[in-house]
C-alpha positions in Angstrom: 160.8 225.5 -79.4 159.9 224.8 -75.9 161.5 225.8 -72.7 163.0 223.0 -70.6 163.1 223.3 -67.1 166.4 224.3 -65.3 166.3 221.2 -62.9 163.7 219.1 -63.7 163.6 216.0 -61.2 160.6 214.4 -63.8 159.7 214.4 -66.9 156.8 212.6 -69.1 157.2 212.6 -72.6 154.8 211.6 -75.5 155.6 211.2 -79.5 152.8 210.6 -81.6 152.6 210.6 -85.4 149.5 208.9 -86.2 150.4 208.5 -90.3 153.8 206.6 -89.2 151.8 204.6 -86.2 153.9 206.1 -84.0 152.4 205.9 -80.3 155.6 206.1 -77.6 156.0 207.2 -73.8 159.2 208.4 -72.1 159.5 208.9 -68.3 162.0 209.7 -66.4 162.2 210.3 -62.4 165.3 210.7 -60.3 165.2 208.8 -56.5 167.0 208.4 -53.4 168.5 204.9 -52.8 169.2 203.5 -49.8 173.0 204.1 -49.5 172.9 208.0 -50.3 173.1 208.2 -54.1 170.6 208.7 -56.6 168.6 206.5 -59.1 167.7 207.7 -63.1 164.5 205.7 -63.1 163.3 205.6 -67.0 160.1 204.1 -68.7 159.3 203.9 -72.2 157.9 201.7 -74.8 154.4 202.0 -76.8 151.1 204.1 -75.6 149.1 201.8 -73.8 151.7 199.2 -72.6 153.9 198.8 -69.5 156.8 199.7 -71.4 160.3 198.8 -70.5 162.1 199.9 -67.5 166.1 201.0 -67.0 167.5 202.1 -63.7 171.1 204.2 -63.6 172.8 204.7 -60.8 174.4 207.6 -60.4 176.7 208.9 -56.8 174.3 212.1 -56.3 171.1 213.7 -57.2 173.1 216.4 -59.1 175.3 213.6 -61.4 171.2 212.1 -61.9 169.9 215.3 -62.6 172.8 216.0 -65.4 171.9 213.1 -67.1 168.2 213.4 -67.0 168.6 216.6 -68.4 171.0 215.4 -71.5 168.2 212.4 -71.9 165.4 215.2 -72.1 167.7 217.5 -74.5 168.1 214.5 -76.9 164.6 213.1 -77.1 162.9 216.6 -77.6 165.5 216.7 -80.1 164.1 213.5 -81.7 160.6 214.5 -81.5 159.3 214.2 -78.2 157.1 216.4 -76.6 156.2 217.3 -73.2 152.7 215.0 -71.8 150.0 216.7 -69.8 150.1 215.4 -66.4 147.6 212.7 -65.6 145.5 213.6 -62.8 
């Protein structure tokens, strides 16, 4: 099982199961807005693509960084894995 970070502020997630053709992305970053809150900033769709895009609003980093974590709990829990960092 792997070890999710306390308060992780990004994640990049991959699933891959290449005898179901299954090729799929999940990012997630939390961001300041303008008016003092915080935005859940997610991306996901098919290896290779653009992918979709989903913003949550949330009234503070810690209420965005609650729900990132529950979002990072439920899709390791579906088969997701953590992605090596592009560089």
């Amino acid at each position: 099982m792997e070890q999710i970070p306390l308060f992780p502020l990004e994640a990049r997630l991959t699933r891959i199961n290449a005898a179901r053709n299954i090729w799929r992305f999940y990012e997630m970053s939390i961001q300041h807005d303008l008016f003092g809150g915080a935005v859940l900033v997610r991306r996901w769709g098919r290896i290779g693509t653009a992918g979709r895009l989903r913003l949550d609003l949330h009234a503070n980093e810690g209420a965005a960084a609650n729900a990132l974590g529950r979002l990072l709990r439920l899709k390791i829990k579906r088969g997701y894995r953590w992605a090596c960092a592009a560089s």
